[in-house]
N, C-alpha and C positions, 0 to 999 in steps of 0.2 A: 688611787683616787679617781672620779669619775669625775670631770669637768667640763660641764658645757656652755661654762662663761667667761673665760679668761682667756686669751693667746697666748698666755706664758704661765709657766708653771714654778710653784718655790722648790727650787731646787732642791738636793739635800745635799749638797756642797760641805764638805767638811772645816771645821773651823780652826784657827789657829792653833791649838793645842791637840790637834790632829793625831792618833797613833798613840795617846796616853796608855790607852788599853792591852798595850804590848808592857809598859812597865805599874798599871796598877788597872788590876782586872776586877770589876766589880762584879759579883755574882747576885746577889739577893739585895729587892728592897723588900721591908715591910713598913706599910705605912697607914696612919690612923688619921682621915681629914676632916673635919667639918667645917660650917660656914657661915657667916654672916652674912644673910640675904639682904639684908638690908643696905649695906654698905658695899656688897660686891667683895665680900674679899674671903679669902679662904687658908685654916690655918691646919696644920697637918705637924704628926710626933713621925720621925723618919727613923728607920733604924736601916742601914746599909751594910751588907756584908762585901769585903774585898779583899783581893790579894796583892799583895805587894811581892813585885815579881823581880825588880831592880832598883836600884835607890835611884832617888828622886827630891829636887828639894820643893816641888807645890805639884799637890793633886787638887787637880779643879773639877768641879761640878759646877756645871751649866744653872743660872737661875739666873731671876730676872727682876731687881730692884725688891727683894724680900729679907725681911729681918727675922735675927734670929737667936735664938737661947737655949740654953743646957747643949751645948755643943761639948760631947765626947767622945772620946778613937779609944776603944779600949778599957772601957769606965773611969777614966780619966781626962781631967779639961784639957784640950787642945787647941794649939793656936792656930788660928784661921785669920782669914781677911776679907769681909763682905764689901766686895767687888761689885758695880752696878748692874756687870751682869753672868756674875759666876761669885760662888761662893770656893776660896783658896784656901786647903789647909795646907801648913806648912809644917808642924809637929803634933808626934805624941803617936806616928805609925812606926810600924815596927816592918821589916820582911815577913814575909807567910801571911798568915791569916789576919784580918782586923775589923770591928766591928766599930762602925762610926753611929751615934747617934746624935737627933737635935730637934728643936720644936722650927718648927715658921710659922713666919704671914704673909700674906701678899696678895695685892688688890690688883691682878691683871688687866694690864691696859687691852689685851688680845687671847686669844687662843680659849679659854673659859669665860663662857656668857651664861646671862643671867639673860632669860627671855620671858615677857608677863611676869603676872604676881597672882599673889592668892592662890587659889586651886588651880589656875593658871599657869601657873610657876613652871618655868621648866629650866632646864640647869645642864650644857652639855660641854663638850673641847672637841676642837678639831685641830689637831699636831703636827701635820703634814706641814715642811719637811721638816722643819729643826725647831719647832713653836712650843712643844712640851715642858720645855724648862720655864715658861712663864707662870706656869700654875703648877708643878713640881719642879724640884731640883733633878734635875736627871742630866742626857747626858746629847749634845745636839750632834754628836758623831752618830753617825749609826752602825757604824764597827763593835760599839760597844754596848753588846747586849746584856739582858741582866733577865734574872726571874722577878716579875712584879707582882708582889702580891697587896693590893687594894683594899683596905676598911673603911667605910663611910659611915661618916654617922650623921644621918637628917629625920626631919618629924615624921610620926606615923601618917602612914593616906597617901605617902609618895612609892615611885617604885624608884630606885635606887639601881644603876646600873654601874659592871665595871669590866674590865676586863679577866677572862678566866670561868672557873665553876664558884659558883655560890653556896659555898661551906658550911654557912649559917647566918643566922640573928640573931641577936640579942637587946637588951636593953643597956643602954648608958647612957647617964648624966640625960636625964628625960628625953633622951633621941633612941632611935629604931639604929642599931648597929648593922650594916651588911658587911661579910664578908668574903670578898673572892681571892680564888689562888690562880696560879700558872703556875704548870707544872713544867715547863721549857723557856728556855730564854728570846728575846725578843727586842728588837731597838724602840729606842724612850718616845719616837713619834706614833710608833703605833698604840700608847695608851691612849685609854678612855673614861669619861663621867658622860653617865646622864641619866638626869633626874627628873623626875615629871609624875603626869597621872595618869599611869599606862596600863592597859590591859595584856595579857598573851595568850596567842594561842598555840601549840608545840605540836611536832609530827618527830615521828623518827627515821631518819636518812636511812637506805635498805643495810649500810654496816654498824646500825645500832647507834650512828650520832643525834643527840637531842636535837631538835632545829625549835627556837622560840621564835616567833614572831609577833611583834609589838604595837600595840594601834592606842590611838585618845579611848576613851570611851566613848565619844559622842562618834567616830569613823568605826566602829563595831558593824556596821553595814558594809563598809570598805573592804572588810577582809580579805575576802576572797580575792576580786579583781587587784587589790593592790601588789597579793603575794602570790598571785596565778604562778604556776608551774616553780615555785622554788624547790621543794622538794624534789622536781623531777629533773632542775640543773644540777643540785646537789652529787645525785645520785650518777649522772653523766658524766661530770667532772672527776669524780673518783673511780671510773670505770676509764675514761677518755685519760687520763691523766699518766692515771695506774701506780697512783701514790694516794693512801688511802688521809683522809682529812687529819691533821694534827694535834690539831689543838683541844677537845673531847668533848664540846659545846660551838653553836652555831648562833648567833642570835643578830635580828636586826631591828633596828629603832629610829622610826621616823619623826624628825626634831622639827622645830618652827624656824624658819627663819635661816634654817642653814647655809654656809658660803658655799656649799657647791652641790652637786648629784648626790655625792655620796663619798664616805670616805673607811676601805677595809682596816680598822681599827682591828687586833686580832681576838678573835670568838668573838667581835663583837661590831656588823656596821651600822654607825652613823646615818641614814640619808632624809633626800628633803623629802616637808611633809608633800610639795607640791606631787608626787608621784604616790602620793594616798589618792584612790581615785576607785568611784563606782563603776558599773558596769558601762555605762555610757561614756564617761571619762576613758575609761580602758583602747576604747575603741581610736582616741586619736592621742593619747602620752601614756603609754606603759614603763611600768617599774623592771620591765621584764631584761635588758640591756643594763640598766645600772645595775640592778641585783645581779647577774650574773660575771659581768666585771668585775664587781666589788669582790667576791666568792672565789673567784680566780685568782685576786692578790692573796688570800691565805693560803697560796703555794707560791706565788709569784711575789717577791715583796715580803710577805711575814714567815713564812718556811724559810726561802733565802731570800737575801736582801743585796740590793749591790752594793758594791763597796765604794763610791761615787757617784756623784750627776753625770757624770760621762756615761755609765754603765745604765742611766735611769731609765734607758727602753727595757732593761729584760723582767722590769715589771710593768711600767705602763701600757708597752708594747703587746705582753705575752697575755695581761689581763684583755686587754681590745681583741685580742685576734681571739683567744678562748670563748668571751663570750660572742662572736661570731659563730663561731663552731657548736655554742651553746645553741645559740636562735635557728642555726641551719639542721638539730635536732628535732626541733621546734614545730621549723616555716617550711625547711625542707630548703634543698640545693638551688633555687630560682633566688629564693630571698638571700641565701647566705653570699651568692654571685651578685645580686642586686647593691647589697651591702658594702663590695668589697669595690662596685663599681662607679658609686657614690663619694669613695673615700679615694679612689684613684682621681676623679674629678679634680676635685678639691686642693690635692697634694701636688696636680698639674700644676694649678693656676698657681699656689703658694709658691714654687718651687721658682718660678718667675722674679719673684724679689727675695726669698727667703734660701740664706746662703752660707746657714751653718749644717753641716751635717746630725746626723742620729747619736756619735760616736763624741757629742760635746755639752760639756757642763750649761752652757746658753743654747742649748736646740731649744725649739718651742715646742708647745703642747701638741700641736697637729704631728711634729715628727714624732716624740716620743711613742705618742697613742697611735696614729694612725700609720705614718709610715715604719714603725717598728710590728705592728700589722700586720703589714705588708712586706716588709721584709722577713716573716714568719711563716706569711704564704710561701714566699719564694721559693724558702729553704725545705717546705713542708714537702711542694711538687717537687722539687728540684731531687729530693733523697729519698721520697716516697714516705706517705702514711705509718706504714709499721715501722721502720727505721727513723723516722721521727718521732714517734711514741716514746720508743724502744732509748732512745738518745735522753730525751726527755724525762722519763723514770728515771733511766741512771744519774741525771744531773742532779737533779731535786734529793735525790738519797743520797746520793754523797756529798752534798752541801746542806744539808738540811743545818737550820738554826744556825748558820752562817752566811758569808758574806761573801759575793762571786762578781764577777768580772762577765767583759762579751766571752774573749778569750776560753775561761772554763768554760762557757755552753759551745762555744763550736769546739773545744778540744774533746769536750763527746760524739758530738758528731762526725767527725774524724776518727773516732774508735769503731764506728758502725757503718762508714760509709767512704766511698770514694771520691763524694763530690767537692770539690773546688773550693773550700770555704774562703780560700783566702779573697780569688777573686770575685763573689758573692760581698764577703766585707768589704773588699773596696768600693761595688758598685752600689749598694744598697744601704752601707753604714758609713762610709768617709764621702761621698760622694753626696752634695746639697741637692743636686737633681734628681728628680725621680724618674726612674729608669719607665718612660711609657712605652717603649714598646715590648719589653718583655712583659710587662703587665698586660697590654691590650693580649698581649698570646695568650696570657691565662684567662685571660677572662674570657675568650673566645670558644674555651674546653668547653664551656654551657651553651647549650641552644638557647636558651632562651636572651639570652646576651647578645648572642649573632642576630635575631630576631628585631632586640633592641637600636643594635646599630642601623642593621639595615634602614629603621622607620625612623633616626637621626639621618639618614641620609638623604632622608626628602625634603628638611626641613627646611632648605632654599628652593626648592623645588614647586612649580605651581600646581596650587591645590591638585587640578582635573589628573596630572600626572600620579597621583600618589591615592587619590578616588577608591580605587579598587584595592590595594591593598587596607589600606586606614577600615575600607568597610569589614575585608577579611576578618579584620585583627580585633575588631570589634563586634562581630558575630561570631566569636571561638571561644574557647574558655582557656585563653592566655592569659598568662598570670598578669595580674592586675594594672604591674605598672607601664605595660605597653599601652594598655589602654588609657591611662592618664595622659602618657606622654603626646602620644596622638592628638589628644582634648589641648594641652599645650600646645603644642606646632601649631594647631587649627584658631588660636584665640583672636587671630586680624582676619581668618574668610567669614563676611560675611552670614549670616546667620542662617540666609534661605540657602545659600549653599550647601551648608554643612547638617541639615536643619534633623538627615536622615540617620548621621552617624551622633549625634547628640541625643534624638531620642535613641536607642539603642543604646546608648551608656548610660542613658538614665533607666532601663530598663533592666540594665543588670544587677540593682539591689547592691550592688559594691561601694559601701559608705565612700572607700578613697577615689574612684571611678565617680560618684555623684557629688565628690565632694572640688572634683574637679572641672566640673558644670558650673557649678556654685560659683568658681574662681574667673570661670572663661567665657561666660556669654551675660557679660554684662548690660548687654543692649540685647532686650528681651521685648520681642515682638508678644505682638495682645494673643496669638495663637499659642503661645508655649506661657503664658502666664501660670496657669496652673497648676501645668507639670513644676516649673520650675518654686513655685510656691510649694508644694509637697515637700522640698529640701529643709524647711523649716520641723518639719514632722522625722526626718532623718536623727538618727541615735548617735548623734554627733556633735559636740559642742561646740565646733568649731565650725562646724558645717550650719550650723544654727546660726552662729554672728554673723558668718559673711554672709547667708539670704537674707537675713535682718538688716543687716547695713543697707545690701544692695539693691533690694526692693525698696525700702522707704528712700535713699535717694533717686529712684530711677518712678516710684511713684508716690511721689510726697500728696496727693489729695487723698491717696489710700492709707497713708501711715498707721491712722489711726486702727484699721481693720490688723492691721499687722504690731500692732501695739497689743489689743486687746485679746490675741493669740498667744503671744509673747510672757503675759507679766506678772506668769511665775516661776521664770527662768533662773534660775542661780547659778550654772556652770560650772567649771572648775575650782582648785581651790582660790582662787583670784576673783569669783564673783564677776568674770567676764561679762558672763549675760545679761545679767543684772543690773551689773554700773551700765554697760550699753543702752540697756532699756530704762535707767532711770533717764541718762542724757538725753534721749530720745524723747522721753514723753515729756522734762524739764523743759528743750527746747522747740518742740512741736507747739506750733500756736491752736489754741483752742480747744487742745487732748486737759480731758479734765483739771480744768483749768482753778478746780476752785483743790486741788491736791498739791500743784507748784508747789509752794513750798516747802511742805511734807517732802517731796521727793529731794528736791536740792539736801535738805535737811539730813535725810538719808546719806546721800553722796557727802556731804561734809564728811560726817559721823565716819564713813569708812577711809579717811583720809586721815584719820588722826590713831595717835601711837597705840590704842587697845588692839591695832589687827596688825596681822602681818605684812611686812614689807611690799610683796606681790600685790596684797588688795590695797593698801596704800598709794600704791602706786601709780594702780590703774587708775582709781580714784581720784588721787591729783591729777594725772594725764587729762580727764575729763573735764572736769572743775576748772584747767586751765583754757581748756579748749572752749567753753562758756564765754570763760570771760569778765568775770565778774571781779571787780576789784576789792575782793572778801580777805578781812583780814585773819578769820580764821583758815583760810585756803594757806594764807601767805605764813601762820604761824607755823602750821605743818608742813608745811613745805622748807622751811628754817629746819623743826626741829630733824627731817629728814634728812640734812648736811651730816648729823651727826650718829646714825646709825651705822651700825656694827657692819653690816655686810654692803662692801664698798661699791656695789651696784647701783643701790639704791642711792649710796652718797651720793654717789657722781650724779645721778639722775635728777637730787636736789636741787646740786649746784651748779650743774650745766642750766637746768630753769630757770633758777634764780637770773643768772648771770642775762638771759634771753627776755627776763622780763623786765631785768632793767634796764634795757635798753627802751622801751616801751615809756607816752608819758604817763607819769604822777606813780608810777612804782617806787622811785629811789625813795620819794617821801614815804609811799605807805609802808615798803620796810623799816624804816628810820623808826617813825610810828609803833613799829610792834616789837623793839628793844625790850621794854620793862618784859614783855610777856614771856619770854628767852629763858633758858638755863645758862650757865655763865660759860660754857664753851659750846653752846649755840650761837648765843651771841659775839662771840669771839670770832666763831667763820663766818659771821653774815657782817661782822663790819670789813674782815679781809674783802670778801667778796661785796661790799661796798667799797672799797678804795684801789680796788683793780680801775 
């Protein structure tokens, strides 16, 4: 899983009934679901094949507050015990083979979401780590793998996704039938749904694998930029890896509203729509990092799988450093150094308070992902490229469709090579610290890092001393982030100082280079006006808002010229530019003044529940920043406490809370009760009585 919102990650910590799978082995589900959209709830006919390997008095399956009928082991009734959150059978199995069947229901509080309606409708799960069982009965160990085979049955005009290849359709009980198999076994968080109204468009990987790629209709423009170079990670990966893809389908589906980046579901990921993006979008949030991470866990993660949270870097870990290896394909050796020296950054300063190692079920996300990374680099230089390849094939083939430890991965590398793993694990996996100085040695193999450092080394340094180089580095064609960095160091000298290496960056046509103009000379003399207004014209969305911001406060009599340039900006999918330029022309005195309304109108409108969280969001941010004691502001801001993706909660209810402190708010919320759904109104009287 790809996460770039949370410090912590849900483990997959195994559950009290831990190691079942040693005395009853489940092999096959087949299962038939469909749903009532209406209600939120989903009901499914299960048929499970297993073996019963040693007596046992309760085999339990994982589920979560669902009821249930025609429960049989065997085609005959068996007694069971629906448990709140596992259903227990206790007779009617046999030793050897047994075949359990049963119908469900069950109205999930998490994991399957219902997002919009109508042709709108879109219907997905995200499982990670032990969340599966809330909208299937499966299994929250992930020891225990099973072949899943998926049928859905929902209306024609949707597309219908699952895990595996799609075998067929048919019709039943007036619904479109889909049905997928898997032909290999797999643990129960990496299933998947999602349903929507989705177009594809397919390429085939150079060993013959189908790759689908999935877009709205209305992002059919997007295509391209969304899904740039998948194909040609694809095809990397399985040369780079030297374990050919497993699962005999590739497909990937951008959902509304999802809790994280992305999530490698197997033959099938999940990610946000926010990384649907045109050609311009491309240019500052590419899909190209998640997609390749995600693509990496179907060796790392869904081929094998660890057998613990302890173990949880040698997929989050091996997925991060892979697709480094991807993008350094890509961007070439500067950025893939650039990358590794961003995340050394980072894991510095962490490493300050944070004081579990790699090697434990409560590491955080930065260790798992980043310094498990980095502890990949280590091991990669430390025993060289071909003998980590070489290591690497042979782990994944002999654990394939099972479940490994650190242990099994260095006990291959110990077959190929001489290097120290032990003490390697101590200092890089039991060790909370992050080892800076053997890093800084790696990262110094790149010139262009030596480079880097050197021009950090001036940055206490006054300006005139550093003159001549800063100009060098910016009259070369150094890779780009020298020249940012430089434009940062330089953001307090004075403007006529620097006035010669700022044009020159602006000269260079490098959106991230002119984009760092934008950020650093916010005190913009009447002589560079116009250069620094061209930034507006830059293929950058980002690069766009902040000359927009920065101009209209630095020259508020001109807003207006910079308004009427502006205001048919839309932006990303968040409508960045847009809500920016409606607040702008709403709170500008005299800008078409007989439209106010109309525009606030606008900004309400995208602040309530028809859009996505993101645009929501922004929305509200604005509207509060106004001012206005609106109580449609305040209802959407209420119903936002209670949205599915806990970002957004929080963002509700930390407002709320800021703006009751504020006067005549307590009344106006009090005020907008009746207007509530009954557990909106439920967290806004809590967070009235805080």
């Amino acid at each position: 899983m790809k996460n770039y919102i949370s410090a912590t990650i849900f483990l997959l910590s195994l559950s009290g009934f831990a190691q079942q799978y040693k005395k009853a082995d489940f092999k096959t589900l087949n299962a038939y679901l469909t749903f009532d959209v209406s209600h939120k709830k989903i009901m499914g006919k299960v048929k499970y094949t297993f073996d019963l390997l040693e007596k046992t008095d309760t085999i339990t399956i994982d589920a979560h507050d669902m009821d249930y009928a025609n429960l049989t082991i065997n085609g005959k009734k068996a007694g069971f015990v629906d448990a709140p959150h596992a259903l227990k059978l206790y007779k009617g199995y046999k030793k050897g083979k047994n075949i359990l069947e049963f119908d469900y229901t069950a109205q999930p509080k998490q994991t399957l979401y219902f997002v919009g309606e109508g042709n709108g409708l879109q219907i997905w799960t995200q499982g990670q780590g032990k969340y599966t069982s809330h909208w299937l009965p499966s299994f929250d160990d992930m020891n225990e793998k099973v072949v899943f085979n998926l049928s859905v049955g929902f209306q024609e005009g949707f597309e219908v996704l699952a895990n595996g290849e799609l075998k067929g359709k048919s019709a039943e009980d007036n619904l479109q039938k889909w049905n997928y198999e898997m032909q290999n076994p797999m643990s129960s968080y990496l299933l998947m749904m999602a349903i929507g109204r989705f177009e594809k468009q397919q390429q085939m990987s150079a060993s013959g694998t189908p790759l689908e790629f999935y877009y709205r209709p209305e992002d059919r423009d997007k295509f391209e930029p969304t899904y740039r170079y998948s194909k040609q990670i694809f095809d990397f990966f399985e040369k780079e890896i030297g374990v050919k893809y497993a699962w005999g389908i590739y497909r990937q589906i951008p959902v509304l509203d999802f809790l994280y980046a992305g999530m490698e579901n197997t033959t099938s990921t999940i990610f946000s729509q926010d990384y649907v993006v045109d050609n311009i979008g491309f240019n500052d949030r590419t899909y190209v990092n998640v997609n390749a991470h995600e693509l990496a866990h179907q060796w790392f993660g869904d081929l094998i799988t660890a057998k613990s949270g302890e173990h949880h870097w040698l997929q989050e870990g091996f997925a991060t450093y892979y697709a480094l290896l991807a993008e350094q394909e890509l961007y070439g050796e500067d950025h893939f150094y650039y990358e590794l020296y961003q995340m050394a950054e980072r894991l510095q300063q962490a490493s300050q308070t944070d004081t579990v190692p790699i090697l434990n079920e409560k590491a955080s996300a930065l260790s798992y992902y980043q310094k498990g990374a980095w502890a990949l680099h280590v091991l990669r230089e430390g025993v060289g490229h071909d003998v980590f390849r070489k290591a690497v094939k042979t782990y994944l083939e002999k654990y394939a469709f099972k479940n490994v430890s650190t242990d099994d991965f260095l006990a291959e590398i110990n077959k190929v090579s001489d290097y120290n793993t032990e003490s390697f694990k101590k200092r890089w996996l039991k060790n909370p610290k992050f080892e800076v100085g053997e890093a800084i040695d790696l990262l110094k193999k790149n010139k262009f890092i030596q480079q880097y450092f050197a021009i950090g080394s001036l940055q206490n340094q006054p300006f005139e001393e550093g003159k001549e180089m800063y100009t060098q580095v910016m009259n070369s064609d150094a890779f780009w982030p020298l020249k940012e960095e430089i434009l940062f160091q330089l953001a307090e000298v004075p403007f006529e100082e620097k006035a010669d290496i700022v044009r020159t960056a602006m000269k260079t046509d490098n959106i991230k280079i002119r984009q760092a103009v934008a950020r650093t000379v916010v005190t913009i003399p009447d002589a560079f006006f116009e250069e620094y207004t061209s930034l507006m014209q830059d293929e950058s969305y980002v690069t766009k808002e902040i000359a927009l911001n920065v101009l209209s406060m630095r020259f508020p009599d001109r807003i207006g010229e910079f308004l009427d340039v502006s205001d048919t900006w839309v932006g990303f999918n968040d409508k960045n530019l847009r809500i920016l330029w409606l607040t702008l022309a709403y709170t500008t005195k005299d800008y078409r003044a007989d439209k106010k309304e109309q525009y606030y109108a606008e900004l309400q409108d995208y602040a309530s529940p028809k859009y996505e969280s993101s645009i929501r969001q922004n929305a509200l941010s604005n509207l509060i920043f106004i001012g206005k004691q609106d109580d449609i502001v305040l209802i959407n801001l209420a119903r936002a406490t209670k949205h599915h993706k806990w970002q957004f909660a929080k963002f509700g209810r930390d407002n709320i809370r800021k703006l009751l402190k504020e006067e005549g708010y307590r009344e106006a919320f009090t005020n907008i009760m009746p207007e509530l759904k009954e557990n909106e109104r439920q967290r806004l009287e809590l967070l009235l009585a805080e």
